[in-house]
C-alpha positions in Angstrom: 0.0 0.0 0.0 1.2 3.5 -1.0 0.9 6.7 0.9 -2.2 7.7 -0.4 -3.9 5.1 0.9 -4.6 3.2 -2.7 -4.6 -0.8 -2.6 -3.9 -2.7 -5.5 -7.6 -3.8 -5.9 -10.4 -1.1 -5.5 -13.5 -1.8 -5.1 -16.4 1.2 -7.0 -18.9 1.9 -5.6 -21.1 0.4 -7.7 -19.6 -3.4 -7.3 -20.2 -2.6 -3.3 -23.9 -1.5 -4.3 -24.1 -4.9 -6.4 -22.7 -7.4 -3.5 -25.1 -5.6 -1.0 -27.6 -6.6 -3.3 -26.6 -10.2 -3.3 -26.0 -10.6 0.1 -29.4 -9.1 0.8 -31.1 -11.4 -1.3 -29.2 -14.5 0.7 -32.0 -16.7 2.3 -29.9 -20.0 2.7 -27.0 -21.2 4.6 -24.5 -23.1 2.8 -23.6 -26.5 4.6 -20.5 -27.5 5.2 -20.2 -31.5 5.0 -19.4 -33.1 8.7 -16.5 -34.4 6.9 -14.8 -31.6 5.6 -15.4 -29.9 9.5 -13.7 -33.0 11.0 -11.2 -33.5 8.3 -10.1 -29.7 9.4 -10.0 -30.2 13.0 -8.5 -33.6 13.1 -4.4 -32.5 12.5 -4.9 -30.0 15.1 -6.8 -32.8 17.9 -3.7 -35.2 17.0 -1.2 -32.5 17.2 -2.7 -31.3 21.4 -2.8 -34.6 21.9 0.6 -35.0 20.8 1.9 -32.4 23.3 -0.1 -33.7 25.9 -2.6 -30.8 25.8 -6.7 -30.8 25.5 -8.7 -29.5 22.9 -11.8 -27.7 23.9 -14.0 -28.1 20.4 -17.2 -25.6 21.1 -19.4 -26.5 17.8 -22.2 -23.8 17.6 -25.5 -23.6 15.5 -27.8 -25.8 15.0 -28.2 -29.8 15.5 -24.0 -29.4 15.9 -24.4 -33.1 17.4 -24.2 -34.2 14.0 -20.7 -33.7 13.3 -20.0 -36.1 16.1 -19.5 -39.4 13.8 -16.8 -37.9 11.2 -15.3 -36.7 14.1 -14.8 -39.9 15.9 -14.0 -41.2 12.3 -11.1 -38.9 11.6 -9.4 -38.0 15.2 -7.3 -41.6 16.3 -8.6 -43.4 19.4 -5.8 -42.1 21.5 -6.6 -38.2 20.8 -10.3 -38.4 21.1 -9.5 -39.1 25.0 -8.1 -35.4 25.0 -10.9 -33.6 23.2 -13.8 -32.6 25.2 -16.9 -31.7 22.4 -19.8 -28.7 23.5 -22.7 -29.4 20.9 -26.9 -28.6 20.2 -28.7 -31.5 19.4 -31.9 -29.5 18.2 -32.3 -26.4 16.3 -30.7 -23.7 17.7 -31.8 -19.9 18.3 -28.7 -17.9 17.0 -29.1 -15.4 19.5 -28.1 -17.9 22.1 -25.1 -19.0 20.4 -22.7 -16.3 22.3 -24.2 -18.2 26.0 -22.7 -21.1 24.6 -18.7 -19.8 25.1 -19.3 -16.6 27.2 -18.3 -18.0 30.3 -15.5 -20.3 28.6 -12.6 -18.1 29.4 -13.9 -17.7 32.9 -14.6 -21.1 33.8 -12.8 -23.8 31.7 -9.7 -24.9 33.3 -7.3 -28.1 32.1 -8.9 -31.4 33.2 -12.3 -29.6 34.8 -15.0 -28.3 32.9 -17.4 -28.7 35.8 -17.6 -25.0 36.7 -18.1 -23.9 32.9 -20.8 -26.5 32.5 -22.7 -25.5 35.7 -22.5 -21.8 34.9 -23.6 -22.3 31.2 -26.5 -24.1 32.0 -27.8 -21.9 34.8 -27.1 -19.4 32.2 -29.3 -20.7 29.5 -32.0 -21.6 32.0 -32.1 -18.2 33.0 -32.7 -17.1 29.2 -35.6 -20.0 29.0 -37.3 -18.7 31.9 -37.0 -14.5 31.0 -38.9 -15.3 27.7 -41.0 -17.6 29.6 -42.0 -14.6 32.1 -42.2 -12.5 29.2 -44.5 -14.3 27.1 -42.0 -13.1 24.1 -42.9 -15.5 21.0 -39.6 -16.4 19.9 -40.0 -18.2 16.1 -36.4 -19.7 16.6 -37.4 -21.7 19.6 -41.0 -22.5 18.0 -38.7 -25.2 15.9 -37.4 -26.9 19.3 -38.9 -30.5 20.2 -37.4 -29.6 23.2 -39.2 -29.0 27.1 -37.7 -27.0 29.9 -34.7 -25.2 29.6 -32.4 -24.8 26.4 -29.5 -26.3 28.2 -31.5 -29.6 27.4 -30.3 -29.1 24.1 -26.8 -29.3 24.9 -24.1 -32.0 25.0 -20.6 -31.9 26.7 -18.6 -34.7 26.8 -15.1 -35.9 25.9 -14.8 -37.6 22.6 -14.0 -40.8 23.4 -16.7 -41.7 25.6 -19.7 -40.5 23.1 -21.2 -43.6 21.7 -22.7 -44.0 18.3 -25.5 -46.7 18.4 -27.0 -47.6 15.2 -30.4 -46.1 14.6 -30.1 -44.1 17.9 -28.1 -41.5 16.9 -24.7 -40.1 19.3 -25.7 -40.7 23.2 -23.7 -38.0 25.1 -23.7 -36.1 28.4 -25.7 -33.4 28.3 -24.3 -30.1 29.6 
């Protein structure tokens, strides 16, 4: 970059007006295949566990649970003992997403999650019941099979102890 503040590429105006546009008009998500996610993470899950270090994995959005298989598939027996997985099993309202790692850096110590576990889901049961009270019709949550508190939603549990059974989906802790 020059002294005048010039880049190599500029964009006009009128290519800015035209990508608003587009972005605008967005009404999908593009999906990224559980494989490509867990191909991605799995050098970096064998390389803590390499150095004797955990890896926290916080997947958030929706149904995140679903990732689970390819990432059993892809991270070696002995490194899925030294990554700890936070997932949704249900729809998820993206406006909770943020409650999800908030109190991470507060709470989450090597070898003890407990205090990050406790606090997020007296967290997210505190949301649950301020709509509740409030009788605020969220449409997010009108998607959720779920009763009770949105921490019911939730899974947390080390990698190596999730279970797949066929037909029955991943059987985890929840939160």
């Amino acid at each position: 970059m020059t002294d005048d503040d010039t880049s190599g590429h500029v964009v006009t105006t009128d290519e800015v007006a035209k990508l608003a546009v587009q972005l605008a008009a967005t009404r999908v998500k593009d999906l990224v295949p559980h494989a490509t996610i867990a191909e991605a993470i799995a050098p970096l899950a064998e390389k803590c566990a390499s150095l004797g270090k955990e890896m926290h994995l916080l997947l958030l959005g929706c149904n995140t649970i679903g990732a689970i298989p390819s990432l059993k598939q892809h991270i070696s027996q002995e490194a899925q003992k030294r990554v700890t997985v936070l997932c949704t099993s249900e729809v998820w309202p993206s406006d909770c997403t943020p409650l999800l790692w908030t109190l991470y850096g507060t709470y989450a110590r090597p070898g003890d999650l407990d205090n990050f576990r406790a606090g997020t889901r007296t967290l997210l049961g505190e949301y649950t019941d301020h709509y509740a009270r409030q009788r605020i019709i969220d449409d997010s949550r009108a998607e959720l099979k779920l009763q009770g508190s949105l921490a019911n939603a939730v899974h947390c549990d080390r990698l190596d102890r999730v279970v797949e059974q066929p037909g029955c989906g991943v059987q985890m802790s929840l939160l």
